[in-house]
C-alpha angles and dihedrals in degrees: 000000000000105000106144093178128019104182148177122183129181123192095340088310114103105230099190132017101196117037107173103239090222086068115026099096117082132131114331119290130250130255122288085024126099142142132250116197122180126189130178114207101347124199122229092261094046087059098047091060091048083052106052097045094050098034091239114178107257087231097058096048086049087055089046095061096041092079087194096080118120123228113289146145116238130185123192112173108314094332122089117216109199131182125202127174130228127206126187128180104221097174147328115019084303112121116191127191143208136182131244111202116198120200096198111189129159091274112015141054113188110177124203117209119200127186086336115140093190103099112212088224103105089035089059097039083058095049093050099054079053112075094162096065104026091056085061069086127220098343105058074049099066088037086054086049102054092041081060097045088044090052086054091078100056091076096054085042097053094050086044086059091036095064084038097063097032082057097042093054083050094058094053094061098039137354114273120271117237104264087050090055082048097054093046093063093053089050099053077048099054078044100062098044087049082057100047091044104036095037098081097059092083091063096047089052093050095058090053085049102052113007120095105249134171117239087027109087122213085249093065115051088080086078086045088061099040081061087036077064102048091051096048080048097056102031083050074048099058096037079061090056093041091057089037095056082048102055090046097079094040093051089051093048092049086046095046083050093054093048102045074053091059106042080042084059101043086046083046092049093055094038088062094038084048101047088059103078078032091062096037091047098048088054080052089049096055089091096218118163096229118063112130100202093047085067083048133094095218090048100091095046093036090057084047093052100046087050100051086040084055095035093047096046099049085045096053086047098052081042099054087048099049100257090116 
């Protein structure tokens, strides 16, 4: 069975490692005691044990095993059902995402990972060398959950800034290849769905945070807000990379323009200078008989030195304005 963690804590301490789920459940505990179960990809069956000993709402453990459901608060009686969702960037620009479903009651907390990556190891290593908090009891422990699942996003969002500042500093220099133009619309793609999936945690998160509900005491929803403010900061943090992809392209067009002017300008700038000793050969090329200056000495270098004046002076013009 996937249980990754079967425990029972008093008062911070854990009193046992490995409750056998088929057990665990009796009359309700007292106070300062409470369990903490943890499974990883459970099976309908699985679920249905886990259901019937801690009296879990069968929609809610429905909701638990679809890993498409968005964030949400749920209460059913006296129990909280929360959903919170996960993302992870394995390789490439791809994100993928999981769920993690909490069933939060007086004296239990059972989590439910789908399709999540990030193990809760490490996060309950660190809760347990902490009896001061943990014995604030179920609820600090969800808190504790979604801050870890919250901190999960800084990394992908610091590769994701990360692409997008390396592309934007290459568009500054020339416009983007191709396969670059290609990528930055997967990623504005990827953009929008981490929006539509991730946005309604903060929702989810203020209402833990403000809104009066059982099994969350008053006390508590001060480390609801402290994650209500992570979320707002990293979803404000992906808006900024969504305006600034999209202002890639448009920079390096608008600097691609400028450029192509330039180079328009320079190629407009010869072509005039050029077209002087054209224009002036071709008068010399029309053979007619009689042509005064062909017949005197000062004729050839006079020619010359009507064409560099001209040259020279259109040069030093288009040079004065910033054509050459």
């Amino acid at each position: 069975m996937p249980i990754i963690a079967s425990r029972r804590y008093e008062h911070g301490k854990c009193l046992h490692q490995d409750l056998p789920l088929d057990g665990i459940r009796r009359d309700p505990l007292p106070p300062h005691v409470f369990d903490w179960v943890g499974l990883s990809e459970p099976t309908v069956a699985e679920m249905e044990l886990v259901r019937s000993q801690f009296g879990l709402h069968p929609l809610a453990v429905e909701d638990a095993l679809n890993a498409t459901q968005m964030p949400k608060v749920d209460l059913y009686g006296q129990q909280l059902f929360i959903v919170a969702r996960t993302v992870a960037m394995p390789e490439g620009d791809n994100l993928t995402y999981g769920q993690t479903a909490i069933f939060l009651g007086r004296d239990f907390i059972v989590t439910v990972r789908q399709g999540s990556t990030r193990k809760h190891d490490s996060l309950r290593q660190r809760l347990e060398n902490d009896d001061e908090r943990l014995t604030e009891g179920p609820d600090y422990v969800a808190h504790a959950i979604l801050d870890f699942i919250v901190d999960g996003y800084q990394p992908v969002l610091e590769k994701l800034e990360d692409a997008v500042v390396t592309m934007e500093e290459q568009a500054i220099h020339r416009f983007p290849e191709s396969s670059t133009i290609r990528r930055i619309f997967r990623l504005r793609r990827q953009f929008r769905r981490f929006i539509r999936v991730i946005g309604p945690m903060q929702e989810m998160c203020e209402r833990l945070a403000t809104t009066d509900l059982p099994v969350i005491d008053p006390g508590a929803r001060i480390w609801f807000r402290d994650v209500l403010d992570h979320v707002r900061r990293t979803i404000s943090r992906m808006d900024g990379l969504r305006e600034t992809l999209a202002s890639v392209v448009e920079t390096a067009s608008l600097l691609e323009q400028h450029r192509q002017g330039a180079m328009t300008r320079q190629l407009a700038a010869w072509a005039a200078i050029l077209a002087v000793p054209t224009a002036i050969a071709g008068i010399y090329g029309m053979n007619f008989d009689y042509m005064p200056e062909l017949h005197q000495k000062w004729g050839y270098p006079a020619v010359w030195g009507v064409i560099l004046t001209i040259c020279g002076g259109l040069w030093l013009r288009f040079r004065r304005i910033g054509w050459l």
